[in-house]
C-alpha positions in Angstrom: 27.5 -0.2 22.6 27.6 -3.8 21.8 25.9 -6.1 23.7 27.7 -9.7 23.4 25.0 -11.2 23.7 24.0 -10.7 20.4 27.6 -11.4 19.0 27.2 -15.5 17.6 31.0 -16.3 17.2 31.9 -19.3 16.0 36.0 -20.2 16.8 37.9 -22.7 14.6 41.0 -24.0 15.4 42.7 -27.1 15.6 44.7 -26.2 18.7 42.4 -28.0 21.3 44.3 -26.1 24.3 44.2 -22.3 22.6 40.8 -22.9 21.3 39.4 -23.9 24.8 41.0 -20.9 26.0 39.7 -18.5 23.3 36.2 -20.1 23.7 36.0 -19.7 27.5 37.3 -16.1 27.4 34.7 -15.0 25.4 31.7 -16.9 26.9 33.1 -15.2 30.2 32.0 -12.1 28.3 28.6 -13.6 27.2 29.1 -14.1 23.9 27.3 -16.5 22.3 29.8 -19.0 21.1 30.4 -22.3 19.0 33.4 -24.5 18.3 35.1 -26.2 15.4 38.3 -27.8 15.2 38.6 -28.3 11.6 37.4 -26.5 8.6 34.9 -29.4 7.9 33.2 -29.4 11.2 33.1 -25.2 10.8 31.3 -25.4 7.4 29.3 -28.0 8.9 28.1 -25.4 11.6 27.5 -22.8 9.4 25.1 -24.8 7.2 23.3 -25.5 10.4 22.9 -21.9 12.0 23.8 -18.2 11.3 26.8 -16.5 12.5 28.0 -12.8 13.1 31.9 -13.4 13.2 34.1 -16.5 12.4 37.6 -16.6 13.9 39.4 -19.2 11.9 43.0 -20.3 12.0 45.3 -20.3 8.7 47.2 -23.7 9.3 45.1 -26.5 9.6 45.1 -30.2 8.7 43.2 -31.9 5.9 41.6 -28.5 5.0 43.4 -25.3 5.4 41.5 -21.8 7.0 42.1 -20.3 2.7 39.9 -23.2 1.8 37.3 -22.8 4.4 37.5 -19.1 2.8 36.8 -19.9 -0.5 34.0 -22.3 0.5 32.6 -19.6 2.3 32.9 -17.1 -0.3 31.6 -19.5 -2.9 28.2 -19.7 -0.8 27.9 -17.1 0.5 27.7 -17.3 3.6 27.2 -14.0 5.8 29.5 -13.7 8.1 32.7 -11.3 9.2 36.3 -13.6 9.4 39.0 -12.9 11.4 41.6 -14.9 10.5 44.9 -15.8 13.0 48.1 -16.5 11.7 51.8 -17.3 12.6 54.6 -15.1 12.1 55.9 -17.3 9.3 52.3 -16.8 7.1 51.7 -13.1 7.3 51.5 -13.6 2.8 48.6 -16.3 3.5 47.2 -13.9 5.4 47.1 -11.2 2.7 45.6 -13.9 0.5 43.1 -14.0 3.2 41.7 -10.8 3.0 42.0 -10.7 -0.7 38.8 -13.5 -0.1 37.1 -11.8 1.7 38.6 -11.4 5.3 37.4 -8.5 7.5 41.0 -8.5 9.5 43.9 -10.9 10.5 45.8 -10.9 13.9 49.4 -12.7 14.2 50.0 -15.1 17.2 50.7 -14.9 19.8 48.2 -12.0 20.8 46.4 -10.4 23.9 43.2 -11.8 24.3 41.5 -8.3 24.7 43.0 -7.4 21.1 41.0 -10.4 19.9 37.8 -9.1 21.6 38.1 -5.4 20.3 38.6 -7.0 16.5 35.5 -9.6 16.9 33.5 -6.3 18.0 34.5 -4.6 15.1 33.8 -7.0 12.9 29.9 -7.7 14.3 29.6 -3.6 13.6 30.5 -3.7 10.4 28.1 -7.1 9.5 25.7 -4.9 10.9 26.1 -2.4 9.3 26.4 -4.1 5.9 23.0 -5.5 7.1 21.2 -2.2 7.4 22.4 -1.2 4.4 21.3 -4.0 2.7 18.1 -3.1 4.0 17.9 0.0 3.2 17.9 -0.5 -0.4 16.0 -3.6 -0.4 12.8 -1.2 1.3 13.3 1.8 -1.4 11.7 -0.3 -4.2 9.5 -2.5 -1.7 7.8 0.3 0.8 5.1 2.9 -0.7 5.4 6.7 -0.1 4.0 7.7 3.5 0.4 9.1 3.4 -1.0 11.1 6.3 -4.1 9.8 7.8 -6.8 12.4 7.3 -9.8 12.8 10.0 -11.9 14.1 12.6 -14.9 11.8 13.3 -15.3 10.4 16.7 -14.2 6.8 15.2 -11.0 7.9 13.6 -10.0 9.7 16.7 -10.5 6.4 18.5 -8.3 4.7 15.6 -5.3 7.6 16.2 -6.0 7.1 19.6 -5.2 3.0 19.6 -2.2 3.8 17.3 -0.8 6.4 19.7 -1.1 3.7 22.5 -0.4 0.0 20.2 2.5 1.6 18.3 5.3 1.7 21.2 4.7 -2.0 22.0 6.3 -4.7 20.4 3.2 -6.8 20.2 1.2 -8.4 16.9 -1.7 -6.2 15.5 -4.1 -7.1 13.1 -5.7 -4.6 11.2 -9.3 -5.0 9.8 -11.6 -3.1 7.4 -13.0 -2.9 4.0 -10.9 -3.0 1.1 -9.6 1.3 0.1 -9.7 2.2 4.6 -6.2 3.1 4.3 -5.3 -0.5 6.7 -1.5 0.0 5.1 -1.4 3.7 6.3 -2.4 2.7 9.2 0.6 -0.3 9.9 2.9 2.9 8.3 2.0 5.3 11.5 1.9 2.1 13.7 5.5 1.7 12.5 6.7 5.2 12.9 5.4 5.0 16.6 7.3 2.0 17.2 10.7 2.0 18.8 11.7 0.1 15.5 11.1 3.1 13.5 14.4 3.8 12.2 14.5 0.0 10.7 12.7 -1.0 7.9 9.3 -1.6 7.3 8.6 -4.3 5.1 5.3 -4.9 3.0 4.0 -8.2 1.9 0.5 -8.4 0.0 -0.5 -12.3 0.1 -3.3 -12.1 -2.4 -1.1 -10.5 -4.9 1.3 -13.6 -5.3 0.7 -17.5 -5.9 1.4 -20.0 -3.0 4.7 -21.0 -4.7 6.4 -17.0 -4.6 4.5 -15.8 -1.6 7.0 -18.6 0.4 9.9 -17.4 -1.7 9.0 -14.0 -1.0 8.6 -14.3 2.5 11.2 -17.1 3.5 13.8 -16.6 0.6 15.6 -19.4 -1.2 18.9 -20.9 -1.6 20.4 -20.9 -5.3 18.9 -24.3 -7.3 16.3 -24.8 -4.8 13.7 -24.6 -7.7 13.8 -23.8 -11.7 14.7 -20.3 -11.9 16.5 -19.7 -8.4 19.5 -18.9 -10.4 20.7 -17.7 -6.7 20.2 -17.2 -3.4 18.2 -14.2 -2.2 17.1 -13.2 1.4 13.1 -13.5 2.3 11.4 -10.6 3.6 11.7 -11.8 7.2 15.3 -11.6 6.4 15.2 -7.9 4.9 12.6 -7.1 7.8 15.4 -8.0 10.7 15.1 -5.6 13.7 12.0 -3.7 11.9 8.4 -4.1 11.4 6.9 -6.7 8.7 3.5 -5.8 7.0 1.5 -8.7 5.7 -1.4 -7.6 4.2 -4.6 -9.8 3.1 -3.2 -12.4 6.0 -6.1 -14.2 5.2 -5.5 -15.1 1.9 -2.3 -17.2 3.2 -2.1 -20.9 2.3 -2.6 -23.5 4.8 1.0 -24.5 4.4 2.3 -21.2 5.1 0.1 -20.9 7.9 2.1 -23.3 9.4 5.5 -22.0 8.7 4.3 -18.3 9.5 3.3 -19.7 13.0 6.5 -21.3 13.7 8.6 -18.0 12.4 6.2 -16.0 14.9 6.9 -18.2 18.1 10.6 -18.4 18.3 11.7 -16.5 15.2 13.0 -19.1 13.3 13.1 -19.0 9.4 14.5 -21.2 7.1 15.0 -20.8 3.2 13.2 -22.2 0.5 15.8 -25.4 -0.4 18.5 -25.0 3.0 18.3 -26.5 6.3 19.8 -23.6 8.1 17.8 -22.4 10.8 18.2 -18.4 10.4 16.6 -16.6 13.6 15.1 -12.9 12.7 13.7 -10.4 15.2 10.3 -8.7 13.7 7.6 -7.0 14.6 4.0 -8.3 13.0 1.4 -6.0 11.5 -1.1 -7.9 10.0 -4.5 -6.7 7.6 -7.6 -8.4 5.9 -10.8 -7.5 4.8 -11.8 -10.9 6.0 -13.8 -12.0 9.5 -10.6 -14.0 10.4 -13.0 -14.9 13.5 -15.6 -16.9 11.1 -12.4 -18.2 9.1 -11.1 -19.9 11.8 -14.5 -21.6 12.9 -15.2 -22.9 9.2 -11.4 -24.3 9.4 -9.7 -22.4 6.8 -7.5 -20.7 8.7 -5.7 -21.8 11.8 -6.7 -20.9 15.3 -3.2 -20.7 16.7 -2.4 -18.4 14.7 -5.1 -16.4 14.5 -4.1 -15.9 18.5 -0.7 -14.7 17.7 -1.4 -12.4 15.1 -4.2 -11.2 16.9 -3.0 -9.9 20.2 -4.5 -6.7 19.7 -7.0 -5.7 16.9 -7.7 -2.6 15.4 -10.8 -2.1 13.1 -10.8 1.0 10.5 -14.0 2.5 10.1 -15.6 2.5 6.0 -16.0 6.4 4.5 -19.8 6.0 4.8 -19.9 5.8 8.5 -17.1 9.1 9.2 -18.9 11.3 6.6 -17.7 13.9 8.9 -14.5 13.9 7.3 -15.0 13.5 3.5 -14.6 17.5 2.9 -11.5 16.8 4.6 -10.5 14.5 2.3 -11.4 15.7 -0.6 -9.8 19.5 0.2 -6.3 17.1 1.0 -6.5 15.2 -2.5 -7.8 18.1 -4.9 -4.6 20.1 -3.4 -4.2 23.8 -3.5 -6.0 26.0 -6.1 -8.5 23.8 -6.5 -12.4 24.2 -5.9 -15.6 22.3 -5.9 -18.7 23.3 -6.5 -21.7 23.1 -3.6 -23.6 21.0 -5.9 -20.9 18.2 -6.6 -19.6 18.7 -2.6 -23.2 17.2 -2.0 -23.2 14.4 -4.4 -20.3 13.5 -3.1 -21.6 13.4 0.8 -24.2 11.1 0.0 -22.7 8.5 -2.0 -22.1 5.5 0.1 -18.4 5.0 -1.2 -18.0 0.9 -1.1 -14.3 1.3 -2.2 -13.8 4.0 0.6 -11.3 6.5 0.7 -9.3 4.6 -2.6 -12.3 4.9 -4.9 -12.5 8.5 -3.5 -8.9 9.2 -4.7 -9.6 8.0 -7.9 -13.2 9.7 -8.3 -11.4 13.2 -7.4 -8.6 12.0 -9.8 -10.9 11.8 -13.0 -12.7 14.8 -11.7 -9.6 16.7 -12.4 -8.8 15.8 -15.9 -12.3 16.3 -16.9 -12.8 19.7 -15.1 -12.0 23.3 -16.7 -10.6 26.6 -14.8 -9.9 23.9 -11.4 -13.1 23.9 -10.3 -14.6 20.4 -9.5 -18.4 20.5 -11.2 -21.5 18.1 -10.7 -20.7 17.0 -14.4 -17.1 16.6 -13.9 -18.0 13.3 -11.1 -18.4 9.9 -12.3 -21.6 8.6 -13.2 -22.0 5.9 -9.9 -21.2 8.9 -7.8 -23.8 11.0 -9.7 -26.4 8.5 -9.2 -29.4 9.4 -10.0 -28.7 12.9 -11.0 -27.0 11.7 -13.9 -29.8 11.9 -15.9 -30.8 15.1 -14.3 -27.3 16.2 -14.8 -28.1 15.2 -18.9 -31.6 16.8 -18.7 -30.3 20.0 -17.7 -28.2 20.2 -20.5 -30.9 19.6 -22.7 -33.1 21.4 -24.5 -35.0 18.1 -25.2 -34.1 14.1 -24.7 -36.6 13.5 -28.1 -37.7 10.1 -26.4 -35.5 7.2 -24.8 -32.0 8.4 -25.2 -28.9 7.3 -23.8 -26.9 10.0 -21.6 -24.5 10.2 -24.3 -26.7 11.1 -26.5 -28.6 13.2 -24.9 -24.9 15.1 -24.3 -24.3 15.2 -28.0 -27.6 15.9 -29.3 -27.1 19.4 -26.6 -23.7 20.2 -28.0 -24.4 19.8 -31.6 -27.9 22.4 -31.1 -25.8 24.8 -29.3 -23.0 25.1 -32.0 -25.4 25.5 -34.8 -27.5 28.4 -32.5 -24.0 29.7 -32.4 -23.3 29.2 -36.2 -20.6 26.8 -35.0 -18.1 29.6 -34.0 -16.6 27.4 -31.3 -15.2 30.3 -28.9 -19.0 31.3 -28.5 -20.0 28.3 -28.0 -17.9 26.6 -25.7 -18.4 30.3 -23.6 -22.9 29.1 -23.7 -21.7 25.2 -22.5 -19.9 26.8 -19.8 -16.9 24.8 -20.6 -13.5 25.9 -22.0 -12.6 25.4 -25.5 -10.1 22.4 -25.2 -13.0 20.9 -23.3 -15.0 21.2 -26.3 -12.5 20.2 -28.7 -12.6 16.6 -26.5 -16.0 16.7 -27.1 -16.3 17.0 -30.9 -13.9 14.6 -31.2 -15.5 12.1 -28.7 -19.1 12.4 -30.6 -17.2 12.7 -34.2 -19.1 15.9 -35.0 -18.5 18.0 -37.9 -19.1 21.2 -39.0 -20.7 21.5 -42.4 -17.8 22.4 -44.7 -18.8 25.8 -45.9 -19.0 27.2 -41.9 -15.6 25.5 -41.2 -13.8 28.8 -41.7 -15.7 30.7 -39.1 -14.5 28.7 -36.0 -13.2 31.7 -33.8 
C-alpha cells in the first residue's frame, strides 16, 4: 500500500487552469507535490530536489515535453514520467516512451486514472531502487558470521542487541581492533525492522579524505579528474536500510561536518551538484578509539559525537571472556578436527591483543602446518607458544650444542633422526611423529640432503 506521502510528484504543464486542478487533486490526497509550467522551470526543479514521478505535458512553448525528455535522459535524472498528450500526438507520444517514458495518458482523462498511473509509476522507481541496491550490497557487504559465546559479558552484548536492534536509533560500537564490532552492527541489522534492506559498510580508515566523501556522498559526472560519471554515495545505496561506518573516528573534520548535517535531517548532496537528495538511514557506528577523550582534545566534534552516540555498546577483548575461546576455536577448526590438551592450554593463556581475528588466523596456520587434523603444541605460532617455544625446540632435541636459534635447533633434531634411521624417510618421519609430506616441507625448508650413496633407500 502506498502511502502518498512518500510520493514527490512534480506536474508540468503550461495550462495554468488544468495544472491547478491536477495539482490540488493530488495534494487533496497528500501527495507531496511541485509545479512547473514550462520545461525550463521543471529542469530547474529537478536540479534542486529529488523526485519519484514527473507528469509532463507533450505540447509546450519554447521547450517541448520530448526535449525535457531527452534532458532528462541525458542526465540522468531518476525519476518515473508520465507523459499527457492530445488526441492529435499519440506518435509523439510513442517517441516518448522510446526516451524513457514509464506510460502516456491522452486528454481529456479521469483524474483517478491519473492517480492509479502516478502510483504505478512510484512502485516501479522503487522497485528499480531496491534493485539497484541489491546488487550494489553483493560486492560491498561481507558474508554473515555468527557471534560465538557464553561468558557473562557477551550475554550482556546479545542481550543489548536483542533490545537496540528493533529501534531506529544511532549505536556506536566500541572495542579493540579483531572483537567482531562489524558482526556485531550485522546482528544489530538483522534485528532491525530494516532487515530486508540493505546494509551498507563503510571503513573510514581504509580510504583518503578525498574518496571517503565520494564514497559516502557520491558525485556528479566531471565533478573531479576521473568522475567520468555520476555514481550514487552510499547514503544513497543505503536508502531505507542500515549504514555501517566503521573506524568513525578516523573521519576528517570536514566530513564531520557534512556527516552531521546528513544525520539531522537526512539531507545529502553529491560531490559537484547542488541537489539536495533526502535519504532515510539507520546509523551503526564502530572505533577502537575513546571518542569520549577525542572530543575533549577537539579532534572530533561533540555534536556529533551526541548523535552517533545515542546508545553505546562496548565488545569485550578475548582475554577477559576466556570462557569462550574452546568455543571458538571448536567453531573455526570445523568438523573432523582436533586439538591436543597441550596446545588447547597454550592457547587459554595467551592474552590474544588482536582478539578473536588474530585467533582465526592462528587456528588458520595451525591447520596447514598440522598432520592427520589434529591441532599440536608445535603446529601454534611462536607468540602464541611463548615461552614454550624453546621448550617446544628442547623437546625435540637430543641436544641444543650451545646458543642455537629455534630453527636450528629443529634442523639439527631432524637431520640426527634421519641418519639414526639411515635416512629411510618413511621410518623416520613415523620417530618425528609427523607425516611424510610434513617431512618433505622440512628437508626442503632446511635444504638437507642425503649423502648420495643412501639416496636410493628412501622408503
Amino acid at each position: 500500500m502506498i502511502d502518498p506521502q512518500e510520493v514527490r510528484l512534480l506536474i508540468v504543464d503550461d495550462d495554468e487552469e488544468f495544472r491547478s486542478s491536477l495539482v490540488r487533486r493530488f495534494q487533496r490526497r497528500g501527495y507531496d507535490v511541485e509545479q512547473a509550467a514550462d520545461g525550463a522551470s521543471a529542469l530547474h526543479l529537478l536540479t534542486q530536489r529529488e523526485f519519484d514521478v514527473l507528469v509532463l505535458d507533450l505540447v509546450m512553448p519554447s521547450m517541448s515535453g520530448l526535449e525535457v525528455l531527452k534532458e532528462i535522459q541525458d542526465e540522468r535524472h531518476d525519476c518515473e514520467v508520465v507523459v499527457l498528450t492530445g488526441q492529435g500526438t499519440i506518435q509523439t507520444a510513442v517517441q516518448a516512451m522510446k526516451l524513457g517514458a514509464f506510460d502516456f495518458l491522452t486528454k481529456p482523462f479521469p483524474l483517478a486514472e491519473l492517480e492509479v498511473v502516478v502510483n504505478r509509476a512510484y512502485e516501479h522507481r522503487q522497485l528499480r531502487k531496491e534493485n539497484f541496491q541489491l546488487k550494489q550490497i553483493l560486492h560491498r557487504t561481507a558474508p554473515q558470521v555468527r557471534m560465538i559465546g557464553q561468558s557473562p559479558l557477551m550475554k550482556e552484548v546479545f542481550r543489548l542487541i536483542e533490545k537496540a536492534g528493533p529501534t531506529d536509533k544511532a549505536i556506536l560500537i566500541q572495542g579493540e581492533s579483531g572483537t567482531g564490532k562489524e558482526l556485531v552492527a550485522q546482528a544489530l541489522h538483522r534485528a532491525s525492522r530494516r532487515r530486508d534492506r540493505p546494509l551498507v559498510v563503510v571503513n573510514c580508515a581504509a580510504l583518503p579524505e578525498t574518496l571517503l566523501e565520494s564514497e559516502l556522498f557520491g558525485h556528479e559526472k566531471g565533478a573531479f579528474t576521473g568522475a567520468v560519471s555520476a555514481k550514487p554515495g552510499l547514503f544513497e545505496v543505503a536508502d531505507g536500510g542500515t549504514l555501517f561506518i566503521d573506524e568513525i573516528g578516523e573521519l576528517p573534520g570536514a566530513l564531520q561536518a557534512k556527516l552531521l548535517r546528513a544525520l539531522e535531517d537526512g539531507s545529502i548532496r553529491r560531490i559537484g551538484s547542488l541537489k539536495e537528495r533526502r535519504v532515510n538511514i539507520r546509523l551503526l557506528a564502530a572505533t577502537n578509539r575513546n571518542l569520549a577523550r577525542e572530543v575533549e582534545q577537539g579532534r572530533f566534534r561533540e555534536d556529533l559525537y551526541y548523535r552517533i552516540n545515542v546508545m553505546s555498546l562496548v565488545l569485550p577483548p578475548l582475554r577477559e571472556r576466556k570462557e569462550d575461546i574452546p568455543l571458538l576455536v571448536d567453531h573455526f577448526l570445523g568438523p573432523q578436527w582436533q586439538i591436543e590438551p597441550a596446545a588447547m592450554e597454550a592457547i587459554m593463556n595467551y592474552s590474544w591483543p588482536g582478539n578473536v581475528r588474530q585467533l582465526i588466523n592462528a587456528i588458520d596456520r595451525a591447520k596447514i602446518l598440522a598432520d592427520e587434523q589434529v591441532i599440536r603444541l608445535r603446529d601454534l605460532p611462536p607468540e602464541v607458544l611463548g615461552g614454550r617455544a624453546t621448550l617446544v625446540a628442547a623437546s625435540a632435541s637430543v641436544s641444543t650444542g650451545g646458543n642455537l636459534s629455534l630453527s636450528e635447533v629443529q634442523k639439527n633434531h631432524v637431520l640426527q633422526v634421519l641418519q639414526r634411521e639411515g635416512w629411510n624417510k618413511a621410518r623416520a618421519a613415523r620417530a618425528l611423529g609427523i607425516s611424510r609430506r610434513s617431512l618433505y616441507r622440512l628437508l626442503e625448508k632446511y635444504d638437507i640432503r642425503p649423502p648420495v650413496a643412501n639416496d636410493s633407500g628412501n622408503g
